[in-house]
C-alpha positions in Angstrom: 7.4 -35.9 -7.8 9.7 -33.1 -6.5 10.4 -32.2 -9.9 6.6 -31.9 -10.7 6.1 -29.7 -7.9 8.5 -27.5 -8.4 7.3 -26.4 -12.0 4.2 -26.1 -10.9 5.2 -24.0 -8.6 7.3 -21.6 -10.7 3.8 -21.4 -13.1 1.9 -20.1 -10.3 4.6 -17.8 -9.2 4.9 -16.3 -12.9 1.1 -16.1 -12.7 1.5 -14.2 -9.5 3.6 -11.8 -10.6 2.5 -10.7 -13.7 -1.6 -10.2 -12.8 -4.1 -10.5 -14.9 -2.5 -9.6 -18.2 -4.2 -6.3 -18.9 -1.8 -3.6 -20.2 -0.8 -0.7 -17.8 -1.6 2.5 -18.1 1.0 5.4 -17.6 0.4 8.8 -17.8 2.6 12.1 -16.9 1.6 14.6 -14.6 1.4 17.9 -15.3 1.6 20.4 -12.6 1.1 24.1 -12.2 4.4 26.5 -12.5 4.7 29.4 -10.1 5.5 32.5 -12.4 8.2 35.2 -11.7 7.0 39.0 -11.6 8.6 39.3 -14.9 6.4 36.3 -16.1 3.8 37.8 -14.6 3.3 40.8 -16.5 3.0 39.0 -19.7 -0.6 37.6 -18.3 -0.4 36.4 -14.5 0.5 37.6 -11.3 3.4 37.5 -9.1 3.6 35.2 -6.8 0.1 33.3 -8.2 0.3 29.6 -10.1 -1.1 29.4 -12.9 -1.4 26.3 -15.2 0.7 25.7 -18.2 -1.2 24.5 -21.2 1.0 22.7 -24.0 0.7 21.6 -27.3 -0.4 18.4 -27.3 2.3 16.4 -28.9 2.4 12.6 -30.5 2.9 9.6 -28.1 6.0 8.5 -26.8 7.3 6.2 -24.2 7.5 7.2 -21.2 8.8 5.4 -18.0 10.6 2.3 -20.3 14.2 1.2 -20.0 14.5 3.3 -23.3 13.1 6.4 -22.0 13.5 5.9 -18.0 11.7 8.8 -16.2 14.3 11.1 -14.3 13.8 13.0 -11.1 10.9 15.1 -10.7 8.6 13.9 -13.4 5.3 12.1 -11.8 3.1 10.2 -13.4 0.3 8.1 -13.0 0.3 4.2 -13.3 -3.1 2.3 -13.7 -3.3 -1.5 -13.2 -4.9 -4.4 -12.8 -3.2 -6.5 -9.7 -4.1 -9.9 -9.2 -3.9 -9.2 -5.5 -5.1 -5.7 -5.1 -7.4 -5.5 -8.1 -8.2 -2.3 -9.9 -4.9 0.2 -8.6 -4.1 3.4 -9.3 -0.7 4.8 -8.2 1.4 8.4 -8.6 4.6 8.2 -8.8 7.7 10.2 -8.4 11.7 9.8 -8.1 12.7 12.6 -5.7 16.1 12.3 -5.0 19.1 9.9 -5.3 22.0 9.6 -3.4 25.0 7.9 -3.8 28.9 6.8 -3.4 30.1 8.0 0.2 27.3 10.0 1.3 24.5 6.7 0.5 27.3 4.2 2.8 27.0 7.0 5.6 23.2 7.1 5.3 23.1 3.1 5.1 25.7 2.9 8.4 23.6 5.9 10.2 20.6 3.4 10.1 22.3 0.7 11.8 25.9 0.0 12.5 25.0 -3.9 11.3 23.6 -3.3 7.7 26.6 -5.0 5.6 29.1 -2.5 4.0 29.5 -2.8 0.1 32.2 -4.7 -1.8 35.3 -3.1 -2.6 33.8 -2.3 -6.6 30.1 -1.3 -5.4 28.1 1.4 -4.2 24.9 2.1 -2.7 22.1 4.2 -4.7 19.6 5.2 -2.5 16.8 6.8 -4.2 13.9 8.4 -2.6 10.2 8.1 -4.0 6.9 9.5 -3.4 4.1 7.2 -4.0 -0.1 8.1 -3.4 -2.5 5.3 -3.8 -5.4 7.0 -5.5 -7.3 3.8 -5.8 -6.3 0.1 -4.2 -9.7 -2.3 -4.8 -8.0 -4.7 -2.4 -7.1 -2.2 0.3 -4.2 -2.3 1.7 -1.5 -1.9 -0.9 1.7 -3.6 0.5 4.3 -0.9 -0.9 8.0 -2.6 -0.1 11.5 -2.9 -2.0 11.0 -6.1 -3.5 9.2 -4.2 -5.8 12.2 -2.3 -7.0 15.1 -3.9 -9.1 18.5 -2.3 -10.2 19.4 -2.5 -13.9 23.1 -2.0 -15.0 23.6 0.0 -18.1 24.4 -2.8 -19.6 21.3 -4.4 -19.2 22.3 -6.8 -16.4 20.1 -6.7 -13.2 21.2 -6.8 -9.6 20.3 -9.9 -8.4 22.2 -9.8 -5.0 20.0 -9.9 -2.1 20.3 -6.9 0.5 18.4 -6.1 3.2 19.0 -2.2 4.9 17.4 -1.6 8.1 17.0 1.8 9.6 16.9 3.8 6.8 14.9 6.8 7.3 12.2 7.5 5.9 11.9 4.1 4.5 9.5 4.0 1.9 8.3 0.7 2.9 4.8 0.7 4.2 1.2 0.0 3.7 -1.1 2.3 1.4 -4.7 2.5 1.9 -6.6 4.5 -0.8 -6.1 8.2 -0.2 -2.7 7.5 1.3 1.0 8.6 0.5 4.2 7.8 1.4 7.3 9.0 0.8 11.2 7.7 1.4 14.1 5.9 0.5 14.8 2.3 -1.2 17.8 1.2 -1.9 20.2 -0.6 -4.1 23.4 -2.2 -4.7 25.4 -1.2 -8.1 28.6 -1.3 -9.4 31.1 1.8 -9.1 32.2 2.0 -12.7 28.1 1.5 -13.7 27.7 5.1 -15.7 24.1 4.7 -16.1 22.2 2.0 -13.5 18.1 2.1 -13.7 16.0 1.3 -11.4 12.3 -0.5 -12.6 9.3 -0.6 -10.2 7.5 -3.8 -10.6 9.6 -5.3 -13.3 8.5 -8.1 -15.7 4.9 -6.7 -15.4 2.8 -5.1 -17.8 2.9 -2.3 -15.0 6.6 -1.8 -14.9 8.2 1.6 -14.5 12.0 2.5 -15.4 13.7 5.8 -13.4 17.4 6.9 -13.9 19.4 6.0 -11.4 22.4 8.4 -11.1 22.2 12.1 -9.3 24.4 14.8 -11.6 
């Protein structure tokens, strides 16, 4: 009977976790470029943004483990959540920060959060996140909802928990509402090229680079 239960209980967590089924939709976006006076007289002004019109260009991946998106690049994620319904999301890595300066950051936030191994690092990576549409208001925005992938395609399955980091992006999103800050992640010193996948194993997944230059 226990046996029963507990595959039943993995088929509704599997359910849970990957929605309804309907295929994501991701989409970059573009923003306007403030031009330099030397830009400027070849058709704007100094000082003014104006909005950069390219080609358009075939289809490519964009925000998969094959193409990650790096920092700076937004884009918009459209969903179907089995919780929150219809969701729209922007998204955008800011900043990552790692090796000494992440531990300090990680200690700075309380003396207690546990120090990594004697081979691993922190990577603490900072997002920006606006709900422009949550059917099911609120959206719970937390770090369970983030995963680190090694290069060589192992994830981090080590639980950590970091308190005190600030700003934490943790935090509750009602429609109209943004939020910006840190999550953070566990990886291996040697790991080159770790990834890091919003809602992974859904058809809403995102993949961002991992490692600041």
């Amino acid at each position: 009977m226990k046996k029963t239960a507990l595959i039943v209980s993995a088929v509704t967590a599997a359910m849970l976790i990957t929605g309804c089924g309907e295929e994501a939709a991701i989409e970059k976006v573009e923003e306007s470029t403030e031009v330099s006076a030397e830009a400027a007289s070849n058709g704007g002004t100094e000082g003014e943004d104006i909005d950069i019109e390219e080609e358009p260009s075939e289809a490519s991946e964009v925000g998969t483990r094959s193409a990650p998106l790096q920092i700076g690049e937004r884009v918009t994620l459209d969903y179907n959540d089995l919780f929150y319904g219809n969701v729209s999301l922007e998204i955008e890595l800011l900043e990552v920060i790692s090796g000494d300066e992440a531990a300090e950051l990680v200690s700075l936030g309380n003396p207690f959060n546990d120090e990594p191994g004697e081979d691993q690092e922190y990577v603490l990576a900072k997002f920006n996140v606006k709900a422009n549409q949550v059917e099911e208001e609120p959206f719970d925005l937390n770090h369970a909802q983030f995963d680190a992938v090694s290069e060589s395609g192992n994830t981090y399955d080590e639980f950590i928990s970091v308190a005190g980091l600030e700003p934490d992006l943790g935090n509750e999103l009602y429609t109209g509402a943004e939020r910006t800050g840190y999550t953070y992640f566990l990886v291996d010193k040697d790991d080159q090229n770790p990834l890091a996948a919003f809602k992974r194993r859904t058809e809403a997944e995102l993949w961002f680079e991992l490692k600041s230059e």
